[in-house]
C-alpha positions, 0 to 999 in steps of 0.5 A, a space after each residue: 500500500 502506498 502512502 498516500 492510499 495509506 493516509 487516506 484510509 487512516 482519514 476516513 477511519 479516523 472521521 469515522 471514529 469522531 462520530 462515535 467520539 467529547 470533552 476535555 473542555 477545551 484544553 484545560 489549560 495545560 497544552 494552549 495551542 493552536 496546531 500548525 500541520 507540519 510534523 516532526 522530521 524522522 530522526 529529530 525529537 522535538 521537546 516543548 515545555 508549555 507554562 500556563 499561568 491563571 491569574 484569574 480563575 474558579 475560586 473553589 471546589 468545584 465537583 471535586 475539581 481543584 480550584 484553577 486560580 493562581 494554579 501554575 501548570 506546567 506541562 512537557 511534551 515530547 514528540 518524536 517523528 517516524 516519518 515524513 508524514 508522522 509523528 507521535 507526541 507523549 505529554 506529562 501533565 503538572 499543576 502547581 496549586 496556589 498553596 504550593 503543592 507540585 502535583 502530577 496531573 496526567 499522561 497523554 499520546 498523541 499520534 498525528 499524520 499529515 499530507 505530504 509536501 509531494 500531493 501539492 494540496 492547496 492548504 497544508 491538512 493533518 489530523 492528530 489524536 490525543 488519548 490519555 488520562 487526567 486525575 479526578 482531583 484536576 478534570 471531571 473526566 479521567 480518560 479521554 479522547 481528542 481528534 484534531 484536524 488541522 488546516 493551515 495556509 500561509 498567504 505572504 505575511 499571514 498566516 491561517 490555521 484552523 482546528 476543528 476539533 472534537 473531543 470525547 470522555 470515555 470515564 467522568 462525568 461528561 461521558 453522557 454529551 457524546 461528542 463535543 465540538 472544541 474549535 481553535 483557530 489562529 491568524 498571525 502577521 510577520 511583522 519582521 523576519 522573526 517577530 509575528 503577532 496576531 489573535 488565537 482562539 479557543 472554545 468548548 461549544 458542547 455536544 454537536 448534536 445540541 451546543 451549550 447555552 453560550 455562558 455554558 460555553 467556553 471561548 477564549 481569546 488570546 494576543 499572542 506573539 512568536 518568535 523565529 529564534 532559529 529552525 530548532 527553536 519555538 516560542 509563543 507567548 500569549 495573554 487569554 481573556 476568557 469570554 463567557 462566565 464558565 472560562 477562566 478570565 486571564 491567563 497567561 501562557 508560554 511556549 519554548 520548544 527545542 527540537 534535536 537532531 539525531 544525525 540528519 538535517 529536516 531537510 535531508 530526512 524530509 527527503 529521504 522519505 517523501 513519497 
């Protein structure tokens, strides 16, 4: 079987499955991200530390979940590629509570292909699933399911990505709502050759069969830079304003990320497996 028969089946299926696929509320704020298509070279391991902090949020308890307000979360992400057109991502996810205590939050992995540069596709497309387990103490849900797709296009100094993304519970107490409707999205403008700034979104609607009432609904807006600090660095900053009354209100969020090579450049492992 050929890659791109290869690929295309592994769509189908995966779309199929999102329809027996909901939530994570959004990214609860341990991994905010709006993903670009591209994936990791073979050969190369890309290493992000994502540092979240809310300076406003949920005060108390609630249901048994921890309170988000001053809570530090750090979450480390590996992602290794295995080919031109896939990689898989481990995440370990920690949050640091207001009253100083360190804890483990959850694991999560994340396998994703993507269309390679070969087709000539007008947008760059790739799809990512995320499953993985989360404490009761820190999620309603303890074992859950996200697939991301993920469409992006770079027109001269802009750049557009959008992920529609659904997400499902498989343990806690959202596992009744099915499938929910997660959407991000990203505009950027190069501003100069290494500083881009522009508007990320993020939102949690509800069941795609019935969305939320919008204060029910979670959506955040986010003022975020990146800079090129080199083809083997990545940085994001980003200040979120939560607008609706079941989102967090302000945080902040960092991403620094190193990718490692291990004997070849992008380029030359790119090359060696295009098809």
């Amino acid at each position: 079987m050929n890659v791109r028969r290869l690929l295309l089946s592994g769509f189908a299926a995966l779309a199929s499955a999102a329809s027996a696929v909901a939530p994570c509320h959004a990214q609860d704020n341990y991994e905010i991200q709006v993903y670009s298509y591209d994936t990791v070279p073979p050969a190369h391991t890309m290493v992000e530390l994502h540092s979240n902090f809310t300076v406003e949020g949920s005060k108390t308890v609630t249901e048994g979940v921890l309170p988000s307000n001053h809570a530090e979360h750090e979450t480390l992400e590996i992602t290794q590629g295995i080919t031109n057109w896939f990689e898989v991502g481990f995440y370990v996810f920690t949050s640091i509570q207001s009253d100083g205590g360190w804890q483990w939050v959850g694991d999560h992995i994340r396998p994703r292909v993507r269309v390679p540069d070969s087709w000539h596709w007008p947008v760059g497309v790739s799809i990512s699933n995320e499953i993985g387990y989360q404490r009761r103490d820190f999620s309603l849900d303890t074992w859950t399911w996200e697939i991301r797709p993920i469409v992006d296009k770079k027109i001269g100094p802009w750049y557009l990505s959008f992920n529609p993304t659904l997400d499902r519970s498989f343990h806690g107490a959202s596992v009744h709502q099915g499938v929910v409707f997660s959407p991000n999205a990203k505009v950027s403008y190069d501003f100069t050759k290494r500083i881009a700034g522009g508007l990320e979104y993020y939102a949690s609607y509800g069941p795609i069969t019935s969305f939320d009432p919008l204060h029910q609904q979670q959506q955040q807006f986010v003022p975020a830079i990146d800079l090129d600090l080199g083809p083997n660095w990545e940085f994001n900053f980003g200040v979120g304003v939560g607008a609706t009354a079941s989102t967090d209100h302000l945080i902040i969020k960092c991403i620094v990320g190193r990718r490692f090579s291990w004997g070849r450049s992008p380029k030359a492992a790119r090359a060696a497996t295009e098809n």
